[in-house]
LUMTIKE-645838 format. One record per residue (C-alpha): residue in one letter; x, y, z. Coordinates in steps of 0.2 Angstrom, whole numbers. Layout:
N
NODE  residu     px     py     pz
NODE       A      X      Y      Z
...
//
This chain:
742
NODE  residu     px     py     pz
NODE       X    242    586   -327
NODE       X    237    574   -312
NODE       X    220    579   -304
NODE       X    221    577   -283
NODE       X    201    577   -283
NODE       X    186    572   -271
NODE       X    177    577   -286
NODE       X    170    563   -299
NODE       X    185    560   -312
NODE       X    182    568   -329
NODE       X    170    561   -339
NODE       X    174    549   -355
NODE       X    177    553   -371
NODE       X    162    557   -384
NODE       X    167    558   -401
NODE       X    155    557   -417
NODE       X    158    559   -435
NODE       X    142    562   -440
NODE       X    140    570   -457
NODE       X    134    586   -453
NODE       X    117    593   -461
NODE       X    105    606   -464
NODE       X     91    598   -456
NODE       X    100    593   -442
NODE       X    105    611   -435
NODE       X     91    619   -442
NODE       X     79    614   -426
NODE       X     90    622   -414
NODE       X     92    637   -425
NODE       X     75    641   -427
NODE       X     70    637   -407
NODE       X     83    651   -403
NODE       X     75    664   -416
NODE       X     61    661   -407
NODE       X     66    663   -390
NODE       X     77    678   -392
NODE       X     63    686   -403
NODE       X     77    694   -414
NODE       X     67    709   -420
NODE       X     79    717   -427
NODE       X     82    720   -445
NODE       X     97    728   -455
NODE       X    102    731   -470
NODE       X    118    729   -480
NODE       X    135    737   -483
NODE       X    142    744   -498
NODE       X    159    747   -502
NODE       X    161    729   -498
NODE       X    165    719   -514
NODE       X    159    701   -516
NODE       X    170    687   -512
NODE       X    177    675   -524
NODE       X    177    656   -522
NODE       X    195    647   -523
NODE       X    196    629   -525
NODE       X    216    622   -525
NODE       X    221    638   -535
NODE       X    207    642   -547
NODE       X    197    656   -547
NODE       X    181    658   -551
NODE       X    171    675   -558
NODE       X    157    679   -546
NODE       X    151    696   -554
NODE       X    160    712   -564
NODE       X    162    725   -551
NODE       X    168    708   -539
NODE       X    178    697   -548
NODE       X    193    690   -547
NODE       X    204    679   -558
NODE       X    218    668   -558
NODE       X    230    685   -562
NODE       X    224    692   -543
NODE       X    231    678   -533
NODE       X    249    677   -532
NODE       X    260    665   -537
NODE       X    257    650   -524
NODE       X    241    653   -517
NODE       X    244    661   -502
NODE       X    242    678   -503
NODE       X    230    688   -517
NODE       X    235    705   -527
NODE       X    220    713   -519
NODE       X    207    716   -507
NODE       X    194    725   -498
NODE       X    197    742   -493
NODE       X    183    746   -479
NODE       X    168    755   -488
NODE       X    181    762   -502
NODE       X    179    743   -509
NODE       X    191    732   -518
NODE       X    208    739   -522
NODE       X    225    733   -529
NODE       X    239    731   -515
NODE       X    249    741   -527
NODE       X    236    757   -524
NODE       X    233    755   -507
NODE       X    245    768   -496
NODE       X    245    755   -480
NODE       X    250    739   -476
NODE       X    238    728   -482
NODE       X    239    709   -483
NODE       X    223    696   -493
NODE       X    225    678   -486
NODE       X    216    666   -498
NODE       X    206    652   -492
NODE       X    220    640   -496
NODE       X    230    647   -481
NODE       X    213    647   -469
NODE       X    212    628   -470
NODE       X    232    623   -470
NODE       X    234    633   -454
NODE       X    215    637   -447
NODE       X    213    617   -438
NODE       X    197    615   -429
NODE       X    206    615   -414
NODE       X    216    629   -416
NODE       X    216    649   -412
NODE       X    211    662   -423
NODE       X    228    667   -421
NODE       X    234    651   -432
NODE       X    227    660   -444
NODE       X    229    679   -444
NODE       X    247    678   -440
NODE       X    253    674   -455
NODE       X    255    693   -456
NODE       X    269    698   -447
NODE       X    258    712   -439
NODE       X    251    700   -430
NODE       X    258    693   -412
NODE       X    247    678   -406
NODE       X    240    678   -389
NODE       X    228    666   -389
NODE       X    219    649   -386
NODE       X    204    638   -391
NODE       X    192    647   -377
NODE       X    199    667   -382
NODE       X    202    673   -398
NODE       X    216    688   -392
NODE       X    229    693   -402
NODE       X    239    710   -405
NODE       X    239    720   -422
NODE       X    255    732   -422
NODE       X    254    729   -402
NODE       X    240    732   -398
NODE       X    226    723   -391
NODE       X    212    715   -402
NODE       X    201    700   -402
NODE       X    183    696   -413
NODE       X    174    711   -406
NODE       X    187    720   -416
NODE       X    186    712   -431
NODE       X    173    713   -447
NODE       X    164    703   -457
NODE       X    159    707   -475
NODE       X    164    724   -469
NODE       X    153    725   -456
NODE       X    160    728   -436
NODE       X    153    716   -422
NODE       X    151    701   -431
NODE       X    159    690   -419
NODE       X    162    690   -401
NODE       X    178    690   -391
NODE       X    177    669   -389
NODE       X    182    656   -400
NODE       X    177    660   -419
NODE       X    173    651   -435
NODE       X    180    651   -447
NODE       X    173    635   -456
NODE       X    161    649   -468
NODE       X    174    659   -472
NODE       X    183    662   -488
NODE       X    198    676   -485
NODE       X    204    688   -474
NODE       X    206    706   -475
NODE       X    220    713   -464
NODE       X    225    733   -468
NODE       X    239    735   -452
NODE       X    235    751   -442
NODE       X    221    765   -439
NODE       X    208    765   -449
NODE       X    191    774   -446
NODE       X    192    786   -459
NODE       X    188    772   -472
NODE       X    181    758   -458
NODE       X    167    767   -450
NODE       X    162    764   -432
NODE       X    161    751   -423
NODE       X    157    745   -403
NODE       X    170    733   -397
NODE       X    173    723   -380
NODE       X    190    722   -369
NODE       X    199    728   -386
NODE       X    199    741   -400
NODE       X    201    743   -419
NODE       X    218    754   -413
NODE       X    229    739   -420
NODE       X    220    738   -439
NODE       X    205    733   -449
NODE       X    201    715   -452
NODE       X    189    708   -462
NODE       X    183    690   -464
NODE       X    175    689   -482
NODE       X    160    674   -481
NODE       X    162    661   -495
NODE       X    149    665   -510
NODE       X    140    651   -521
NODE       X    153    649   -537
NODE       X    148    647   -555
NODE       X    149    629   -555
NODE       X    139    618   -542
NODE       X    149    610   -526
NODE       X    144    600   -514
NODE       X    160    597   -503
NODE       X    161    585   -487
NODE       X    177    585   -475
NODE       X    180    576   -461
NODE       X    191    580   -447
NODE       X    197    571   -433
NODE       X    212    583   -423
NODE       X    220    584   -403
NODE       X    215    569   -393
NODE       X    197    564   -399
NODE       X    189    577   -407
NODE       X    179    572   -425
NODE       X    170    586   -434
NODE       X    160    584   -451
NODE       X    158    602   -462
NODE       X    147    603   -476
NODE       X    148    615   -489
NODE       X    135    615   -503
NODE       X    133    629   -517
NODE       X    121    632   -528
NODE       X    118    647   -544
NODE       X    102    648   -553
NODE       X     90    660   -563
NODE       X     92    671   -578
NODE       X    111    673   -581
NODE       X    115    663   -562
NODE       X    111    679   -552
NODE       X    105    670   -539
NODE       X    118    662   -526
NODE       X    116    651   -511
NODE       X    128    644   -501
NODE       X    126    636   -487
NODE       X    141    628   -474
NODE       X    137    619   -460
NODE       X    148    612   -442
NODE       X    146    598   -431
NODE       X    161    594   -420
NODE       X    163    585   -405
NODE       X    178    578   -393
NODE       X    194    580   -384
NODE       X    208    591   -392
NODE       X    224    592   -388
NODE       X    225    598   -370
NODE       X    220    583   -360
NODE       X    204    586   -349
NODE       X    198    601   -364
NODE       X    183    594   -372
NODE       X    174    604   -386
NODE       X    157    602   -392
NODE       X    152    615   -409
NODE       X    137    615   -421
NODE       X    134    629   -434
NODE       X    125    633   -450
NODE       X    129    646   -461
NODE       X    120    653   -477
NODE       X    126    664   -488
NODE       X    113    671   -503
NODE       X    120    682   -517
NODE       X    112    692   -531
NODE       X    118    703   -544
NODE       X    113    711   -563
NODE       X    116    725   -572
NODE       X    112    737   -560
NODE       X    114    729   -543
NODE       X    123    718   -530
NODE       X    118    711   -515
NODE       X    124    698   -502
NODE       X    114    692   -487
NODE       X    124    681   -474
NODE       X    115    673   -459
NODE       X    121    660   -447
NODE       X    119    651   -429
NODE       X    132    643   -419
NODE       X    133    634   -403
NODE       X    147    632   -394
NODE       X    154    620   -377
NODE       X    171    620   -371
NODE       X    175    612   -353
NODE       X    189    614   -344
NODE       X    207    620   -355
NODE       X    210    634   -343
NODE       X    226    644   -352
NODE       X    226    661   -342
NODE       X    237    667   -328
NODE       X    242    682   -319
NODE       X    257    685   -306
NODE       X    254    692   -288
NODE       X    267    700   -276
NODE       X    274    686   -273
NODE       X    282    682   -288
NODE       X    299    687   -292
NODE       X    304    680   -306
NODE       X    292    670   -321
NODE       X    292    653   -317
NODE       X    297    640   -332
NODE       X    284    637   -344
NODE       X    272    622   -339
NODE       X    266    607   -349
NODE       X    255    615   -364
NODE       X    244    599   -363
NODE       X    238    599   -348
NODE       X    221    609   -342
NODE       X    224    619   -327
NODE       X    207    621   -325
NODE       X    195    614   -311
NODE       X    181    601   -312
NODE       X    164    610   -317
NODE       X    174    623   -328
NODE       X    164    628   -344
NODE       X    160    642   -356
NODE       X    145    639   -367
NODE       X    138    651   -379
NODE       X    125    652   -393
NODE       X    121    667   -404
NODE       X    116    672   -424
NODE       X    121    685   -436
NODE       X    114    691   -449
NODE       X    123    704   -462
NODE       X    118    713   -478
NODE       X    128    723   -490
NODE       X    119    732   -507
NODE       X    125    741   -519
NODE       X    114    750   -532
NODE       X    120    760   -547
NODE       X    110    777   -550
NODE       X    121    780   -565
NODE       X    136    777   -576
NODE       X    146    785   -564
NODE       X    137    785   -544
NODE       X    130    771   -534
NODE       X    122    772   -515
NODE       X    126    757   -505
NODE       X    118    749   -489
NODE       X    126    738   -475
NODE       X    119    733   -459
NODE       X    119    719   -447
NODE       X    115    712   -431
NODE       X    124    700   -419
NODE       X    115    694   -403
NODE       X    125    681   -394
NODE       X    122    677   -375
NODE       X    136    666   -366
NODE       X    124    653   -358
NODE       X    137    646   -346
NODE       X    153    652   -339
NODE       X    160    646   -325
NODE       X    178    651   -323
NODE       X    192    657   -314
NODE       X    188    673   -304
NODE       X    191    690   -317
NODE       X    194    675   -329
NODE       X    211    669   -323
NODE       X    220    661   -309
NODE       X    233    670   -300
NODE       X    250    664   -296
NODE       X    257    668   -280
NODE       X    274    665   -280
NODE       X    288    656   -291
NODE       X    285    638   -285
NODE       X    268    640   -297
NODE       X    255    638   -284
NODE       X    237    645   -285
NODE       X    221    647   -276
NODE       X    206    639   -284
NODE       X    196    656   -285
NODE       X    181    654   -297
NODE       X    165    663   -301
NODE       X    151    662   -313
NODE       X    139    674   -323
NODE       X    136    678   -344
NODE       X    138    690   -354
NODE       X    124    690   -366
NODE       X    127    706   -379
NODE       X    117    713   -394
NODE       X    127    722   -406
NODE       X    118    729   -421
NODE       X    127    740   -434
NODE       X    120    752   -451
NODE       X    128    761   -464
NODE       X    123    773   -480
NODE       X    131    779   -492
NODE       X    135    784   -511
NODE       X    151    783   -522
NODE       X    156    789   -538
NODE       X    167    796   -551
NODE       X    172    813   -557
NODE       X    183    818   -570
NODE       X    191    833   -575
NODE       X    202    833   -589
NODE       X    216    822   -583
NODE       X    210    820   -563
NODE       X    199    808   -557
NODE       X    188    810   -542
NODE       X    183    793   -533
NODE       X    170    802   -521
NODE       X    165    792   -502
NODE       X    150    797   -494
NODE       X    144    788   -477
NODE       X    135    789   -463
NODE       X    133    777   -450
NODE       X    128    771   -433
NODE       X    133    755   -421
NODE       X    124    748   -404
NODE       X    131    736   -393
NODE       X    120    732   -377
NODE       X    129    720   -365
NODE       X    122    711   -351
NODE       X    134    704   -334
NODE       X    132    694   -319
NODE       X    122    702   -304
NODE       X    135    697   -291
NODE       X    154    697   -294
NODE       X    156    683   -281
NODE       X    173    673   -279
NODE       X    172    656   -270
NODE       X    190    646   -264
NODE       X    188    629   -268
NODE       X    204    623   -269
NODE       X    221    623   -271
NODE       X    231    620   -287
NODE       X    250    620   -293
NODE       X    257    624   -312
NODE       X    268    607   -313
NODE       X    259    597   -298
NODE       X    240    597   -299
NODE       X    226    602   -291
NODE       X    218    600   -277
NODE       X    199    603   -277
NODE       X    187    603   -262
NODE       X    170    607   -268
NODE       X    161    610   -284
NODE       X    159    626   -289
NODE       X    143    637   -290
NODE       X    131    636   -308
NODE       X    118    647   -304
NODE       X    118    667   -308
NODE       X    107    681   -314
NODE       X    112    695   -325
NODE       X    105    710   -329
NODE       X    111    727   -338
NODE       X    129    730   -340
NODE       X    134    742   -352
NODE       X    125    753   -368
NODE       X    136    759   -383
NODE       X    130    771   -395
NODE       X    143    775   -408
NODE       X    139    785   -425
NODE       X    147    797   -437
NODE       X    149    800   -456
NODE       X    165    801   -467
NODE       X    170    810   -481
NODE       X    184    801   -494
NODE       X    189    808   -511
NODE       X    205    797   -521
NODE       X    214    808   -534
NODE       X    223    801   -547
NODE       X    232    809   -557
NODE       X    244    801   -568
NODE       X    257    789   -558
NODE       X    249    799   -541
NODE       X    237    795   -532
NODE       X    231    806   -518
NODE       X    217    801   -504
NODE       X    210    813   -492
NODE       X    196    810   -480
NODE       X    188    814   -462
NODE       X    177    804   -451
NODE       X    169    813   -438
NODE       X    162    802   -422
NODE       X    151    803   -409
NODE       X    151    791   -396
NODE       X    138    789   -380
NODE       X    143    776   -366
NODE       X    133    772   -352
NODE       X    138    760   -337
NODE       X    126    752   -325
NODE       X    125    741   -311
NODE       X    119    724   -317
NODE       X    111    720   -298
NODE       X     98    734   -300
NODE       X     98    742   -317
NODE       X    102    758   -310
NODE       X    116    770   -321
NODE       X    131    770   -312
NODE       X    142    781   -325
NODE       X    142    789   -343
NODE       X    153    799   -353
NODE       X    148    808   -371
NODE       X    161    810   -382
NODE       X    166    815   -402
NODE       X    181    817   -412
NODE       X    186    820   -430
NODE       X    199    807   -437
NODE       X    206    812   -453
NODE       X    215    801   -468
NODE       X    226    808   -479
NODE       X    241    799   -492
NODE       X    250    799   -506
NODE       X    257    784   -519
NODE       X    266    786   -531
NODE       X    271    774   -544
NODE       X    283    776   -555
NODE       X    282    759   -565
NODE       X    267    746   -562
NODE       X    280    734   -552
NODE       X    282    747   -539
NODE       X    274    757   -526
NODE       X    280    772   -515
NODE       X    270    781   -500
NODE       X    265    788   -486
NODE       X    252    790   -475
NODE       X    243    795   -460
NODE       X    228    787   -454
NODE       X    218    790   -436
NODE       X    205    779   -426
NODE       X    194    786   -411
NODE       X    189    773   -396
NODE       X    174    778   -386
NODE       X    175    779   -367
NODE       X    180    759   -360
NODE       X    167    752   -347
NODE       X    178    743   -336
NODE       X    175    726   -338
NODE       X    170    713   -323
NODE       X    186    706   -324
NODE       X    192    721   -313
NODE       X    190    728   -297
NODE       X    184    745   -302
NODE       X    173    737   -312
NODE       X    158    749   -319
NODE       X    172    762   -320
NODE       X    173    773   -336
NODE       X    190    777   -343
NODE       X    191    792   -356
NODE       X    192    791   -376
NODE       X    207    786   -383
NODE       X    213    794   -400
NODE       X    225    784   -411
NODE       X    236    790   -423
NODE       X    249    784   -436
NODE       X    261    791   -447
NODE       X    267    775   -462
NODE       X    279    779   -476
NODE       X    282    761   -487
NODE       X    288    754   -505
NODE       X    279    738   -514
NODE       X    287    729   -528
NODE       X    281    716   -539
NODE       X    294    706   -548
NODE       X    298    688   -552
NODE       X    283    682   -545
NODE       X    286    688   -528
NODE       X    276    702   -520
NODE       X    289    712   -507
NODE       X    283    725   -494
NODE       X    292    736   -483
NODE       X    284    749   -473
NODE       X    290    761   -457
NODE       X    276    767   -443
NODE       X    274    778   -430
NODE       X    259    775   -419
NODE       X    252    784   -400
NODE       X    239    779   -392
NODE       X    232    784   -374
NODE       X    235    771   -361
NODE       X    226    759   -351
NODE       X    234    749   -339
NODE       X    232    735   -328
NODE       X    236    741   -307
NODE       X    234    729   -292
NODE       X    222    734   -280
NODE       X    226    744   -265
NODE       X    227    730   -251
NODE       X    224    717   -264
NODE       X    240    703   -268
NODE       X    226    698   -282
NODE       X    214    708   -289
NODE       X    219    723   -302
NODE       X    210    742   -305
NODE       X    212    744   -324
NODE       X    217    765   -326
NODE       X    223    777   -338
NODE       X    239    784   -337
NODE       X    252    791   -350
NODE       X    251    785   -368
NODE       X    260    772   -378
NODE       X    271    775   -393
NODE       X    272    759   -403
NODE       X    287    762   -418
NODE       X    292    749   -431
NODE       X    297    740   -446
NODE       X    288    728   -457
NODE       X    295    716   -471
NODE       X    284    704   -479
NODE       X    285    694   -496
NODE       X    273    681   -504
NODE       X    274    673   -521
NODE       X    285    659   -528
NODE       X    302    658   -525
NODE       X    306    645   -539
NODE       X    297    632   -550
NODE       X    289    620   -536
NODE       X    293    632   -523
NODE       X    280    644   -515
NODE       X    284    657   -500
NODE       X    273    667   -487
NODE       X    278    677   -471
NODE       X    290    692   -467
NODE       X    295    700   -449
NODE       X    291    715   -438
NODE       X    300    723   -428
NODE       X    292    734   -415
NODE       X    299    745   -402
NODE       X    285    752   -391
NODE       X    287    762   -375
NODE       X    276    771   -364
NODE       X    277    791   -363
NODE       X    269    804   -351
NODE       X    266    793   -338
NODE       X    261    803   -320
NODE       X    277    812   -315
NODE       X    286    803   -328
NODE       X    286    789   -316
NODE       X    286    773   -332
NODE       X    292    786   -346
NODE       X    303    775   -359
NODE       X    298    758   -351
NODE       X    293    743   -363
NODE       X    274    742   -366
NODE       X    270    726   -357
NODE       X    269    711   -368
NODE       X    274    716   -383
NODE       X    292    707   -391
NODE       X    301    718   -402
NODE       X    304    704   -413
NODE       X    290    695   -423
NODE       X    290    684   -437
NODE       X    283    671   -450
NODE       X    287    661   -466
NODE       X    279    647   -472
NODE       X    287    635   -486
NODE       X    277    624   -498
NODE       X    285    612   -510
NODE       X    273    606   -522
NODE       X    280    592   -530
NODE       X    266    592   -544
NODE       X    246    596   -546
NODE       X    243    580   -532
NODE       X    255    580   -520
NODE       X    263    594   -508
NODE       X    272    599   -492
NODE       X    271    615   -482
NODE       X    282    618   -466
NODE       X    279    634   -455
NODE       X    290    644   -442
NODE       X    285    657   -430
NODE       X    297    669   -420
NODE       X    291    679   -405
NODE       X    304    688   -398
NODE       X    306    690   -377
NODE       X    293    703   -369
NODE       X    293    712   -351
NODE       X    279    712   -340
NODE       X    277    719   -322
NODE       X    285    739   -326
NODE       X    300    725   -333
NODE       X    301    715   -318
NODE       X    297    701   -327
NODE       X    303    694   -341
NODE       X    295    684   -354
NODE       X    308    672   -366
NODE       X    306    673   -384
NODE       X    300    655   -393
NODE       X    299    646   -410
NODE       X    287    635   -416
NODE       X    285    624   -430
NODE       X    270    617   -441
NODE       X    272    605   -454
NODE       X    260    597   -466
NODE       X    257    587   -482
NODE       X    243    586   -494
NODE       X    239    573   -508
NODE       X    225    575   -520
NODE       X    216    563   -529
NODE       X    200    553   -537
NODE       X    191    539   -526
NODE       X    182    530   -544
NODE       X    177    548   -549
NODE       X    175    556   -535
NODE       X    189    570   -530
NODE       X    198    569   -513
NODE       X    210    578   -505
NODE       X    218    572   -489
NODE       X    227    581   -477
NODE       X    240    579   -464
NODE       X    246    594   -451
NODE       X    256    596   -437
NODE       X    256    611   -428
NODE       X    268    614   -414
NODE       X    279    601   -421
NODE       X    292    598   -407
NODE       X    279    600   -395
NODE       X    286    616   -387
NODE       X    281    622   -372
NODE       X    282    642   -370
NODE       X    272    655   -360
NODE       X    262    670   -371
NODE       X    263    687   -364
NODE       X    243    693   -365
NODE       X    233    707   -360
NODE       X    246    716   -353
NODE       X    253    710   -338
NODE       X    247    692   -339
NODE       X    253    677   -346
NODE       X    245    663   -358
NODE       X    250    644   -358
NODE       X    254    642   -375
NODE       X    243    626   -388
NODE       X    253    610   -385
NODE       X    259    599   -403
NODE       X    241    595   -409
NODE       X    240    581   -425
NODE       X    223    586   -441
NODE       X    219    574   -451
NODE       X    206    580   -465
NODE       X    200    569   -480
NODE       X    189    582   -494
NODE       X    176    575   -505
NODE       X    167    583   -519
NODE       X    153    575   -520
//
């Protein structure tokens, strides 16, 4: 995209590949402990299960309760047998009465590129719409608005923030599609809501054997980035585990003008015996990004959506950056108290402060009519946030006669404190058009001040019991919350709103299995969202909307045969509803409010395995009908919820030709969307990704090289977002990775 600019032209590539090191992030990591004084100590979660480690497709046995072999993956690699169920821990697909999807770590490096969304990853369930870009990690689960805040990690809420995420440290993904407090607990989120589902991002653990693993990456434009990843066990038995996984990436991506600068350093420390397990994770990560402005909304004046744009250019200004640095730090323990009962621990904290962000006024530009042309509104602030997070509890077994009770006790308790700029102020400095340019006539504004935004206090406690009896399997359990939200305004600290709130969310299901291959349920499941703080993006920002309950009814089959793994499941979720208004007298700015709820109905098929010798498969469909109800006077009863396609899919395809070589191709299908009360519509798109790998030995040293393409025919598409608005979609973007073992 051509830049008409009085300002200084965009600065020349820097690009490093620079092996990346303990010792060189350690400095920074330490000199921001320092300053922020973190003084907060938590400790660990229970239920979770520890994670295995994968290499290629072996799978190595990290502890009893914990393990996982070669029998738990499925065919292919993509997709494992099992995973973690909240705080009710590690369970079969097969015994779990919800849609529930394991990606391996195989499928987090073919399609999770350095340069690419979260999304790239997490939709290779079909539950999953992406929404995204490199800057914001939005995506919808079952339609409904999530992003990082929503997410877990080791089972713990909070762990990552609504911005880009890593994913370098990570070893699989969690995804259990719909409602889920009952058996997630309670967690404080930002501008989304765990309403969608429960995911979990599982931290890599130290394997058996020693590693000490160096890839290189060079993706988009110019962007190099050198990961580290070093394990180690030790002592009596190997009990002890350290792993430790480090970032440093620098340069251009794909979008011309979007330059990204990460470092990051991650350690993992495991332990485990006879009587215990425990896993602490800790990490620090700065991030840069400057310019690759994505996000649009439409004003009055446009009738109908204008054609999609090129997805390489940056529609951005000059002076445009977000910049962030945080830590985390998360513990789970178990402890056995006998044969039978264990208590379990799991905390965390996450303090993260967003250093620079200067960026389109309420984080996107506005377009005011169908030419494409927008005014250059910008503004500037942070939004530094502290969330910390705690959990107790105890699980155990009781028999009688032929029933078996698996017993769940918990309590726990979130906090999220979250700072915002002292001054919503919006400064025109230019003009800008979608297919032409911009024009810019001054530089925008760096300097702000923030002060207290928002508190979050969120606690409750659960009750779970499992059944089994025979080829049943019945689950029963209540979480009760209670939720305190207070609003203030930044620019003197004074409380501007509050709201109490508490709810009970109960669980219950069946399953029934009347062979091992196959699976039969039904179940219904709740989730509880605290009063929403209106975010500064809005005009009645500070505002405080009321708790939103959701609820969902899911009847589904599993079957295992042949090496395939086939799911099909039917749901039925409402949800109280947020929307997105214009102003009164504003062509630009919007009020969010609550009115009506929505009613999101659907259909989900998915199947992973192999579908013949050399052949391995990966992906399903949804399809998703969901409507708006109850709105004021029935004014938008039976409309289309904005931005959500009714059709949604994936399926990826890997031939592997033999134990060095292979190829994997990937299609995505978004069906068309509505926007505006269906003024506006948004075309459906395909995309397509394709990619080879080739192992090997360098003298004796083993290499794997990789080559991806993602957006192969380089299509460009617009993304229906955050409800009413509209996303630039990634342009075709070229990774090259080359993987010693050292």
């Amino acid at each position: 995209m051509k830049r008409k600019s009085i300002m200084k032209g965009k600065k020349h590539l820097l690009a490093a590949a620079v092996l990346c090191t303990v010792a060189s992030i350690t400095p920074a990591y330490i000199v921001y402990a320092e300053e922020e004084q973190a003084a907060a100590e938590t400790a660990a979660p229970a239920g979770e299960k520890s994670a295995p480690e994968y290499e290629m497709e072996t799978v190595v046995v990290e502890g009893e309760k914990d393990k996982k072999d070669s029998s738990d993956t499925l065919p292919g690699g993509f997709v494992f047998k099992s995973g973690s169920v909240g705080f009710l821990g590690e369970k079969s697909v097969m015994d779990t009465p919800f849609t529930q999807t394991t990606l391996t770590n195989k499928t987090i490096e073919l399609f999770g590129g350095s340069s690419q969304p979260l999304d790239s990853i997490l939709s290779n369930s079909p539950s999953i719409q992406a929404s995204g870009s490199v800057l914001h990690n939005d995506f919808t689960l079952r339609g409904f608005r999530a992003n990082g805040t929503s997410t877990y990690v080791n089972g713990i809420p909070g762990m990552f923030t609504q911005f880009n995420a890593p994913t370098f440290f990570i070893d699989h993904v969690d995804i259990i599609s719909g409602p889920n407090s009952g058996i997630s607990g309670t967690g404080a989120q930002y501008e989304s809501d765990s309403a969608g589902g429960l995911i979990n991002f599982v931290s890599k653990k130290a394997p058996e054997e020693p590693m000490t693993r160096y890839t290189q990456t060079f993706s988009g434009i110019g962007s190099f980035g050198g990961y580290m990843d070093i394990a180690r066990r030790f002592g009596k038995d190997k009990a002890w585990g350290v792993r430790i996984n480090t970032e440093l990436l620098n340069g251009e991506t794909s979008i011309h003008g979007e330059n990204m600068k990460a470092k990051g350093i991650f350690v993992n420390v495991d332990h485990r015996d006879d009587k215990s397990t425990t896993n602490v994770l800790t990490g620090y990560r700065q991030l840069e990004i400057e310019g690759g402005m994505r996000w649009f909304k439409l004003g009055s004046g446009v009738t109908q959506l204008p054609s999609a744009p090129k997805s390489s250019s940056d529609y951005s200004f000059d002076g445009m950056v977000k910049a962030s640095r945080g830590w985390i730090l998360a513990v789970n323990h178990e402890q056995k108290v006998s044969d039978n009962w264990s208590i379990f621990f799991n905390g965390g904290l996450n303090r993260n402060n967003l250093t620079k962000n200067v960026s389109p006024y309420s984080s996107s530009f506005t377009i005011d009519n169908d030419a494409g042309d927008y005014d250059l509104l910008v503004t500037n602030g942070g939004t530094p946030m502290n969330t910390y997070y705690a959990q107790v509890g105890t699980q155990g077994k009781i028999t009688d006669g032929e029933v078996t009770h698996n017993l769940t006790f918990a309590v726990d308790q979130s906090w999220r404190n979250r700072k915002s700029a002292t001054s919503n102020e919006k400064n025109s400095i230019g003009q800008g058009n979608i297919y032409h340019g911009i024009v810019q006539n001054s530089m925008p504004n760096t300097n702000y001040t923030t002060g207290l935004a928002e508190k979050q206090k969120l606690w409750g406690w659960s009750v779970v019991d499992t059944i089994e009896y025979e080829k049943w399997q019945l689950l029963v359990g209540v979480h009760k919350h209670f939720a305190s939200v207070d609003s203030y305004t930044p620019a003197t600290g004074k409380k501007s709103g509050s709201v109490d709130s508490d709810a009970f969310c109960p669980t219950y299901a069946i399953t029934y299995k009347p062979e091992d291959k196959l699976s039969l349920y039904a179940s219904h499941s709740e989730s509880f969202n605290k009063g929403t703080v209106v975010s500064s993006a809005y005009n009645n920002a500070g505002d405080i909307l009321d708790p939103a309950k959701t609820k969902q009814n899911e009847i589904g089959m599993k079957y295992e045969n042949a090496g395939i793994l086939t799911t099909l499941s039917f749901f039925d979720i409402t949800q109280a509803n947020n929307i997105d208004v214009l102003a009164a007298g504003s062509t630009t700015q919007y009020d969010q409010i609550q009115d009506g709820r929505d009613r999101h109905k659907g259909v989900e098929v998915s199947a992973n395995g192999r579908l013949a010798d050399k052949w391995n498969v990966m992906g399903g469909f949804m399809i998703l009908d969901a409507t708006r109800e109850k709105t004021k006077n029935g004014q938008y009863d039976g409309y289309d919820v904005s931005g959500r396609a009714k059709w949604n899919s994936v399926v990826g395809l890997e031939y592997q030709a033999d134990e060095k070589f292979s190829v994997t191709g990937r299609a995505r299908y978004t069906g068309s969307s509505t926007i505006n009360n269906e003024t506006i519509t948004v075309p459906g798109y395909t995309t397509f990704d394709l990619g080879v790998k080739y192992r090997t030995k360098i003298k004796s040293t083993p290499a794997t090289f990789n080559l991806m393409c993602y957006n192969l025919t380089n299509k460009d598409y617009w993304m229906a977002s955050r409800g009413d608005q509209i996303y630039v979609s990634m342009p075709r973007t070229i990774m090259l990775s080359a993987q010693f073992d050292i």
